[in-house]
MARVO-316976 format. One record per residue: residue in one letter; x, y, z of N, C-alpha, C in turn. Coordinates in steps of 0.05 Angstrom, whole numbers, plus 5000, padded with zeros to 4 digits. Layout:
residues N
residuo, nX, nY, nZ, caX, caY, caZ, cX, cY, cZ
A, X, Y, Z, X, Y, Z, X, Y, Z
...
end
This chain:
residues 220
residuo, nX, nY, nZ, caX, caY, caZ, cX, cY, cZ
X, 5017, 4976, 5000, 5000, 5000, 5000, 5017, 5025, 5000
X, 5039, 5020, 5013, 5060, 5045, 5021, 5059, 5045, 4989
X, 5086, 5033, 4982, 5098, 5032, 4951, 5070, 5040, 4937
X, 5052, 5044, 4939, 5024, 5040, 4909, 5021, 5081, 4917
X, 5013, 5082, 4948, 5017, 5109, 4944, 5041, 5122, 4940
X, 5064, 5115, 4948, 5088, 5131, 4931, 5095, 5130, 4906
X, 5086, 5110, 4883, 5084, 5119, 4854, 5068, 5128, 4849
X, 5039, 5132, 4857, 5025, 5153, 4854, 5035, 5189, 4861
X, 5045, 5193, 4886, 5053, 5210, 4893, 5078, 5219, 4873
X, 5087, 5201, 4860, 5109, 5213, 4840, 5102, 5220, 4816
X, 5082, 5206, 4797, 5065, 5224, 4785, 5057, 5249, 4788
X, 5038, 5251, 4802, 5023, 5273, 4809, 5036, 5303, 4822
X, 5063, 5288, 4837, 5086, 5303, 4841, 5103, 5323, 4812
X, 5096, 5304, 4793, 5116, 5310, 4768, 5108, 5338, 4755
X, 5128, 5356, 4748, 5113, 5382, 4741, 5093, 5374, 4704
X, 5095, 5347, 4702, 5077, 5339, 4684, 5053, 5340, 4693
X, 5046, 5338, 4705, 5012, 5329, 4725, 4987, 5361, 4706
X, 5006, 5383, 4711, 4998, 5404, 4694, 4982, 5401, 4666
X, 5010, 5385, 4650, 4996, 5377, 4624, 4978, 5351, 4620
X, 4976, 5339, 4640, 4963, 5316, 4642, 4936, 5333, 4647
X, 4930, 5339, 4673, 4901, 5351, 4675, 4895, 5382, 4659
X, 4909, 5393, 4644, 4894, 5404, 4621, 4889, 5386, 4601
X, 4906, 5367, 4595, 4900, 5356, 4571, 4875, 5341, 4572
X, 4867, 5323, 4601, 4846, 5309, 4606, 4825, 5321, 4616
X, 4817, 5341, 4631, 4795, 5364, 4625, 4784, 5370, 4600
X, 4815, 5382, 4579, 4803, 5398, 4555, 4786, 5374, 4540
X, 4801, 5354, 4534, 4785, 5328, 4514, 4767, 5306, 4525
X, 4759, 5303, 4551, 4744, 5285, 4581, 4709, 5302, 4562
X, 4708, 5328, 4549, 4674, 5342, 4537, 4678, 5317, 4514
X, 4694, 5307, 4499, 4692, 5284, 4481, 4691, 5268, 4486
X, 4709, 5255, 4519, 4708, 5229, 4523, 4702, 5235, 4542
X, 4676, 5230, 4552, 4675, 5236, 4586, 4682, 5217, 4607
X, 4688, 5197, 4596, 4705, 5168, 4609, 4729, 5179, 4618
X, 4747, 5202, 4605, 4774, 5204, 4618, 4776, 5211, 4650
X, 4786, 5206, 4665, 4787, 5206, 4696, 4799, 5229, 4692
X, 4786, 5259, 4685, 4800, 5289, 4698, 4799, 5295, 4730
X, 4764, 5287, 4734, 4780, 5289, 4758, 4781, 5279, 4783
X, 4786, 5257, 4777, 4804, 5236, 4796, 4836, 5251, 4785
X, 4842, 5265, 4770, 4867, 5269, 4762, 4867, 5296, 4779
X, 4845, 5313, 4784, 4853, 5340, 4798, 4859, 5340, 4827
X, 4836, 5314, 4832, 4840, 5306, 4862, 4860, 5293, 4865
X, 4876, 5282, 4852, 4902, 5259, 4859, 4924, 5289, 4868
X, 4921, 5304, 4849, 4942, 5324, 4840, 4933, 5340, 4875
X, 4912, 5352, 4878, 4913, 5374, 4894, 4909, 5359, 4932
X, 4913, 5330, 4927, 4923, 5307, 4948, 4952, 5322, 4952
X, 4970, 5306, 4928, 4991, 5312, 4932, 5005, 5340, 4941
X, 4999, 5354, 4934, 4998, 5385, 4934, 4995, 5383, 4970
X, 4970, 5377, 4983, 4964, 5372, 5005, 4990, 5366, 5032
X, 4995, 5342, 5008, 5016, 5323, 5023, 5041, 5336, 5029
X, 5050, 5344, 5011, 5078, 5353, 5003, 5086, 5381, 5016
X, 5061, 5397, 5020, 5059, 5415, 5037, 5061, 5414, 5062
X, 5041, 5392, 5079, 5046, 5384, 5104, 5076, 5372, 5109
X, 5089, 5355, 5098, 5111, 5346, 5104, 5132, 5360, 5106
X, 5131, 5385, 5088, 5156, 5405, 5091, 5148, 5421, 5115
X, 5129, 5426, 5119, 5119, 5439, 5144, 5131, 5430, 5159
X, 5121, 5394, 5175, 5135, 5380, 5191, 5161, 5379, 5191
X, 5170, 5382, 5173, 5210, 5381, 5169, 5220, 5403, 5172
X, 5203, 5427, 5180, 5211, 5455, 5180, 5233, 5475, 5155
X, 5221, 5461, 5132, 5233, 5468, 5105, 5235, 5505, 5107
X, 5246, 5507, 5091, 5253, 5547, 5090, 5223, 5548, 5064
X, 5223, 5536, 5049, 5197, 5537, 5031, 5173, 5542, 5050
X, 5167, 5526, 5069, 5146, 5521, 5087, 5143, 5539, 5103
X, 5166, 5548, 5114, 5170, 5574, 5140, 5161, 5601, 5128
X, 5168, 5602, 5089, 5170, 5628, 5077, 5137, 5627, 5077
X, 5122, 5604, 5067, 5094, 5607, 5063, 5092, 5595, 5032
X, 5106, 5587, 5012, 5113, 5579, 4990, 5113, 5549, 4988
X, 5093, 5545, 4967, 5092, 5512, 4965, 5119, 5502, 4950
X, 5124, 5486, 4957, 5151, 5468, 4953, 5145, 5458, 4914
X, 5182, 5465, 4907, 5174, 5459, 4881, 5157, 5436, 4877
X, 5171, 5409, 4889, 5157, 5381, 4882, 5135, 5373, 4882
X, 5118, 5396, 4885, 5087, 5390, 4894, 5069, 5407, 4876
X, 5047, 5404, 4862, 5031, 5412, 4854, 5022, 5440, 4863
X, 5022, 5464, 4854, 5011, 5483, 4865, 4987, 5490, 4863
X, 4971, 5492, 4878, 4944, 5488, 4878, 4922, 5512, 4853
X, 4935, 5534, 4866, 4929, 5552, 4845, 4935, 5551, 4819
X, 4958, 5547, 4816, 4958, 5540, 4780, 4951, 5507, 4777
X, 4946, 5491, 4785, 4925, 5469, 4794, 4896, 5473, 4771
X, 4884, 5502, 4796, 4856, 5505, 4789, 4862, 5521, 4769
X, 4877, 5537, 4762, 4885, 5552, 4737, 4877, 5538, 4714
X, 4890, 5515, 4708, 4895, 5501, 4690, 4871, 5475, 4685
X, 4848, 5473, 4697, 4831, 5458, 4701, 4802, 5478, 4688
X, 4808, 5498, 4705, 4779, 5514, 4695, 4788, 5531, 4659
X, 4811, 5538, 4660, 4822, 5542, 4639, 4820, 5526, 4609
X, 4824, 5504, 4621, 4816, 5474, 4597, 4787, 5462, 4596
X, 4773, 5472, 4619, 4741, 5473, 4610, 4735, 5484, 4600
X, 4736, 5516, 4594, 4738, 5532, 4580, 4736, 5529, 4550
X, 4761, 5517, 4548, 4777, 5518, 4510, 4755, 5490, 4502
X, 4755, 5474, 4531, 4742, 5442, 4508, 4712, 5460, 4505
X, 4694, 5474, 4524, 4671, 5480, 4510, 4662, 5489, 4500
X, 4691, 5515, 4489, 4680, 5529, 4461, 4692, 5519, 4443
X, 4709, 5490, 4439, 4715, 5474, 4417, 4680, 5464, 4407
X, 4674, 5448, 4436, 4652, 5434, 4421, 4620, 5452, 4412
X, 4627, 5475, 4425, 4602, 5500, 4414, 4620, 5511, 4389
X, 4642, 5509, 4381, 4644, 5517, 4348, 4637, 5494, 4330
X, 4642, 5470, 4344, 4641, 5443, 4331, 4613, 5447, 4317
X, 4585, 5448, 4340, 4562, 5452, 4339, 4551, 5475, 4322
X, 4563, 5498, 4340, 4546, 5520, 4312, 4556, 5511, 4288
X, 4570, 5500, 4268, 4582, 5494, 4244, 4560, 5473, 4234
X, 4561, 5451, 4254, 4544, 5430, 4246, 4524, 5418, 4218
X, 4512, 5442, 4218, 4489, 5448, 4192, 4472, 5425, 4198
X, 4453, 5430, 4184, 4427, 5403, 4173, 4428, 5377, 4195
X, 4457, 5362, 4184, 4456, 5343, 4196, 4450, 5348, 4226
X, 4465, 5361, 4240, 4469, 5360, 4269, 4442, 5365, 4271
X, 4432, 5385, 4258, 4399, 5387, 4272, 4380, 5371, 4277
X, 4382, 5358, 4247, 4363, 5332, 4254, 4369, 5305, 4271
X, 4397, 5299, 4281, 4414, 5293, 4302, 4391, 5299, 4329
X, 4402, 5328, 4326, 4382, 5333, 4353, 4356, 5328, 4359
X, 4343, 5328, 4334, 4320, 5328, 4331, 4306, 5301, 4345
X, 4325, 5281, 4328, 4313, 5250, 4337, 4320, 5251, 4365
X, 4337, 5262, 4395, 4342, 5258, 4411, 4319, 5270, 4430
X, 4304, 5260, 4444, 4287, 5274, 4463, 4305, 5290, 4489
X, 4326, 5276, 4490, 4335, 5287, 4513, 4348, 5318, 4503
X, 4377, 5320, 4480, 4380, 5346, 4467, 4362, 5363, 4461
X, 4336, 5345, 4445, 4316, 5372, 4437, 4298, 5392, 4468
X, 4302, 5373, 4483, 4292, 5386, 4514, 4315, 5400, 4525
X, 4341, 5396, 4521, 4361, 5403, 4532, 4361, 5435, 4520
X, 4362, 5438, 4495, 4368, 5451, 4472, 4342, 5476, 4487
X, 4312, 5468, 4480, 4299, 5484, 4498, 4306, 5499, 4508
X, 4307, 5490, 4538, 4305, 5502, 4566, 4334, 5513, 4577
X, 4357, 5508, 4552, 4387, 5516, 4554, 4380, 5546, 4535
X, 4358, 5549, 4521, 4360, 5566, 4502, 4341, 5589, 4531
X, 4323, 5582, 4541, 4307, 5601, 4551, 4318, 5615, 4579
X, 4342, 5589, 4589, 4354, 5594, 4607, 4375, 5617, 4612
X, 4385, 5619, 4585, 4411, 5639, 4570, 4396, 5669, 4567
X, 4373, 5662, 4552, 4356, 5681, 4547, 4349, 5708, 4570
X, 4334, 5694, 4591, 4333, 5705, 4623, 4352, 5709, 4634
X, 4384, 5699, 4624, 4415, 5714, 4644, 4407, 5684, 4675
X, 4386, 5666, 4663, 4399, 5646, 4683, 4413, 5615, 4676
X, 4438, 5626, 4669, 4457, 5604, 4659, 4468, 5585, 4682
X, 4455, 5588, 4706, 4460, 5569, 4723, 4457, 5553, 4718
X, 4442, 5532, 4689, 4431, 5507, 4684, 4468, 5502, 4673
X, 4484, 5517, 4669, 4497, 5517, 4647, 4528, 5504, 4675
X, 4520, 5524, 4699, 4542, 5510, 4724, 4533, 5484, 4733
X, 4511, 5482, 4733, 4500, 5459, 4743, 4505, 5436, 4727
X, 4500, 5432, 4696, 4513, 5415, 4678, 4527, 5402, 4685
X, 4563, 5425, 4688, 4582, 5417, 4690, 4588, 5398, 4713
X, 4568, 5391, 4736, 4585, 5364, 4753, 4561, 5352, 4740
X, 4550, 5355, 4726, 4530, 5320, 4723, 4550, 5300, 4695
X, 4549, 5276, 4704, 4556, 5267, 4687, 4553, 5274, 4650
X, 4572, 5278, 4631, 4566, 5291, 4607, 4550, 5312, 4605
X, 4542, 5326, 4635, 4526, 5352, 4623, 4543, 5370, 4607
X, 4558, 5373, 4617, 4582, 5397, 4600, 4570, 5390, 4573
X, 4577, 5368, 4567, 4582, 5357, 4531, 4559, 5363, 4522
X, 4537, 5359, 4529, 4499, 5368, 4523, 4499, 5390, 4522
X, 4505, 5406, 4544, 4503, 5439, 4544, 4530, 5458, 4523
X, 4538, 5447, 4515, 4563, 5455, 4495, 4557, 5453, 4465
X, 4547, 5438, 4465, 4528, 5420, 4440, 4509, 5436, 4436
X, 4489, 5441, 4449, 4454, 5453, 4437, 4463, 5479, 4449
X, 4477, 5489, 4461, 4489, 5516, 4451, 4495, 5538, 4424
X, 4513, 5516, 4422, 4524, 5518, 4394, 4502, 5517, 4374
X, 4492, 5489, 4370, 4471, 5486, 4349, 4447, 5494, 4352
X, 4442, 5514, 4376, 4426, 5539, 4375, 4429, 5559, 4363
X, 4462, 5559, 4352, 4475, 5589, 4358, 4459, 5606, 4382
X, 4463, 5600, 4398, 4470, 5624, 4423, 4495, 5638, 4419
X, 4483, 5663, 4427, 4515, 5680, 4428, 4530, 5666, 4449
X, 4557, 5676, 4439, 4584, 5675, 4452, 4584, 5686, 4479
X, 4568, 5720, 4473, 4577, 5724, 4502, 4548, 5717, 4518
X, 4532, 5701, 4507, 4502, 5687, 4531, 4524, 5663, 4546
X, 4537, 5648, 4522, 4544, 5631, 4541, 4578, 5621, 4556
X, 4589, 5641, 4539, 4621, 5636, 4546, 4628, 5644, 4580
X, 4615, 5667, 4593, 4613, 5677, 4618, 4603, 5655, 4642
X, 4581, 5642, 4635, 4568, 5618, 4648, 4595, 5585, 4642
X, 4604, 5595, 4624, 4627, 5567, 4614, 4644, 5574, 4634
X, 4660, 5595, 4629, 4681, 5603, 4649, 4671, 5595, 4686
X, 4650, 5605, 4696, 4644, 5606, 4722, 4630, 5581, 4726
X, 4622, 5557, 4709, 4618, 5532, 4708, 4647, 5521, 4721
X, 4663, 5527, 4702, 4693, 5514, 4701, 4708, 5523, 4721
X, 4707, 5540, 4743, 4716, 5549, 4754, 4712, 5549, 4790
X, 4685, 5533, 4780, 4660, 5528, 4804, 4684, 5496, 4807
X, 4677, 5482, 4785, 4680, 5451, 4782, 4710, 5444, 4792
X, 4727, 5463, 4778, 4756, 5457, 4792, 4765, 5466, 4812
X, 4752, 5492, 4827, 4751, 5500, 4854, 4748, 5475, 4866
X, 4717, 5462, 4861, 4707, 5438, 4891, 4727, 5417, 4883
X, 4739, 5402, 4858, 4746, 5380, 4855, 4780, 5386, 4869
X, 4797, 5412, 4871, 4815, 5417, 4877, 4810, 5420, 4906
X, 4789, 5431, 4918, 4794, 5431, 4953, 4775, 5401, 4962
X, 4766, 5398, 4955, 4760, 5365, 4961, 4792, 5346, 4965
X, 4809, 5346, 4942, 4826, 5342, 4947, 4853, 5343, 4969
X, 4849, 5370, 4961, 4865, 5387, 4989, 4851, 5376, 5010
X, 4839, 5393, 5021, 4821, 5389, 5057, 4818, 5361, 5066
X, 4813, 5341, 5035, 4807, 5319, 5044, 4828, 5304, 5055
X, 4867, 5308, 5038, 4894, 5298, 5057, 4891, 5321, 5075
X, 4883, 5344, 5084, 4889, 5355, 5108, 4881, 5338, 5124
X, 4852, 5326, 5121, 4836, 5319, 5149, 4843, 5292, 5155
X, 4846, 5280, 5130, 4843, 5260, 5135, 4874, 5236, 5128
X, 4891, 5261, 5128, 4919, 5246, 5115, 4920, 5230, 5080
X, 4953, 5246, 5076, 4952, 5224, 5044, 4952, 5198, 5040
X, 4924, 5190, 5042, 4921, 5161, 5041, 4895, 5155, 5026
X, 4899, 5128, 5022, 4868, 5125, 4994, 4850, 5127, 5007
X, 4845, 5127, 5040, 4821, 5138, 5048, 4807, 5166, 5043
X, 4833, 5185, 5046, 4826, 5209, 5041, 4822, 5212, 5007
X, 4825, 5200, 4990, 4822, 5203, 4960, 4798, 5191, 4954
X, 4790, 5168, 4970, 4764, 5155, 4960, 4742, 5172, 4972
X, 4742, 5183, 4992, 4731, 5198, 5007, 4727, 5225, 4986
X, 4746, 5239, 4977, 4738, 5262, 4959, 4722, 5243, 4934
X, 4739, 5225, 4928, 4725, 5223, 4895, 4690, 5207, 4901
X, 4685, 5214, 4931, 4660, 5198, 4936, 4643, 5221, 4936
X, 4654, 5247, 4947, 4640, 5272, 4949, 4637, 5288, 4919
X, 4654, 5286, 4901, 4655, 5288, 4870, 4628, 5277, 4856
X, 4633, 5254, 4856, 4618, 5236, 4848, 4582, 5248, 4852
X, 4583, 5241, 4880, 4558, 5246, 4902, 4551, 5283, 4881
X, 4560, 5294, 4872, 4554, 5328, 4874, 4552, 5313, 4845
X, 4567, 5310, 4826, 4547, 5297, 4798, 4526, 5285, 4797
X, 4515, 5266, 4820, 4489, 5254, 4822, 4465, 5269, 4829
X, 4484, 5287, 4847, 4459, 5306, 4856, 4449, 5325, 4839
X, 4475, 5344, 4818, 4471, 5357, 4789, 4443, 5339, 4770
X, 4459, 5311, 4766, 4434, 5305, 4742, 4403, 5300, 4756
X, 4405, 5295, 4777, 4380, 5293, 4788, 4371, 5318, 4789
X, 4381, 5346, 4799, 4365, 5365, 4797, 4361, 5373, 4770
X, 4379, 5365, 4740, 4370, 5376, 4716, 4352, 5359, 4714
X, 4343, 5331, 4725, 4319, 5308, 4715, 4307, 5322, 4728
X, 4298, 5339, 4748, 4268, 5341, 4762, 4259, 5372, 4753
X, 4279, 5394, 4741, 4273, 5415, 4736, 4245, 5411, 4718
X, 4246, 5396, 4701, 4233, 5387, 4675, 4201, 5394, 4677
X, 4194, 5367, 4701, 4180, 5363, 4724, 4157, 5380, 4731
X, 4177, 5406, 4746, 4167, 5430, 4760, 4157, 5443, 4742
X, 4167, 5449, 4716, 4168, 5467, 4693, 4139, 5454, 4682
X, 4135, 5429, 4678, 4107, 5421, 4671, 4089, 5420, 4689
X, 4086, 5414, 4717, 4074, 5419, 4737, 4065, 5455, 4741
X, 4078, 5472, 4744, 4078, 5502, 4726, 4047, 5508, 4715
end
């Protein structure tokens, strides 16, 4: 168990971890199977870790207030997470507005897009793009709401503002879940299963409140 978390910790340690969780954020709206973030939480664990230990060792990094090179910095962490949500969801809202014909009638046959497409259009409309933060922890919401965006054409600036503070919401919680979670609970797979259970749990609770909005709206 020791050895399994110390090659992990050397990963996530590596000033690669950066290009790993942009790279798997930005392309996770295509494949939403990629583990981003189990990758933000591994990373802002370590970050956690590496901080407490220099502390304990009474490092001059630690004393100054400065995270230690070998560790993930948390801020450019979340930098680089909400940043690459960003770029993947106005890839797949240019992908979409382009689309033509096909994509529409795409949408068309989907009950779930053509309802998505809706109430993402009326939502933007009223300045409440909260459907648009909320998306982003439900499983594939991002990729839905990026999609019938686009092949709405919605403006850029209805929905790029709501993208940004989506992405920014999402790698905030998945980065201090991380963190707080080796504060409290030490760098150990307890404290990782424990965040990626609270992750998880906040995506379930996302698609369930986009499944019941529907609901209320016809009840209305």
């Amino acid at each position: 168990m020791v050895e399994s978390l110390g090659s992990v910790a050397s990963l996530v340690s590596s000033p690669w971890i950066y290009v790993l969780v942009t790279g798997s954020v930005l392309l996770d709206i295509f494949l939403p199977v990629l583990p981003s973030g189990v990758l933000v939480i591994a990373a802002a664990t370590a970050a956690a870790a590496g901080s407490g230990a220099a502390a304990a060792a009474g490092s001059g990094a630690a004393a100054a207030g400065r995270v230690p090179e070998d560790v993930p910095d948390i801020l450019v962490l979340t930098l680089c997470a909400t940043t690459a949500s960003v770029l993947g969801d106005l890839a797949v809202y240019r992908l979409a507005w382009r689309g033509g014909p096909r994509l529409d009638r795409a949408i068309a046959r989907s009950r779930r897009l053509t309802t998505a497409q809706e109430r993402l259009g009326e939502a933007l409309v009223r300045g409440g793009g909260a459907l648009v933060v909320l998306a982003r922890f439900a499983p594939a919401g991002r990729s839905v709401v990026s999609l019938v965006a686009g092949a709405a054409h919605r403006r850029v600036r209805e929905f790029l503002p709501w993208s940004a503070l989506a992405g920014l919401a999402w790698a905030a919680y998945s980065v201090a879940l991380g963190y707080f979670g080796s504060q409290w609970l030490g760098a150990s797979w307890l404290a990782t299963g424990v965040s990626l259970a609270a992750l998880f749990g906040a995506g379930a609770a996302a698609a369930y409140l986009m499944r019941r909005q529907p609901r209320q709206a016809e009840a209305a």
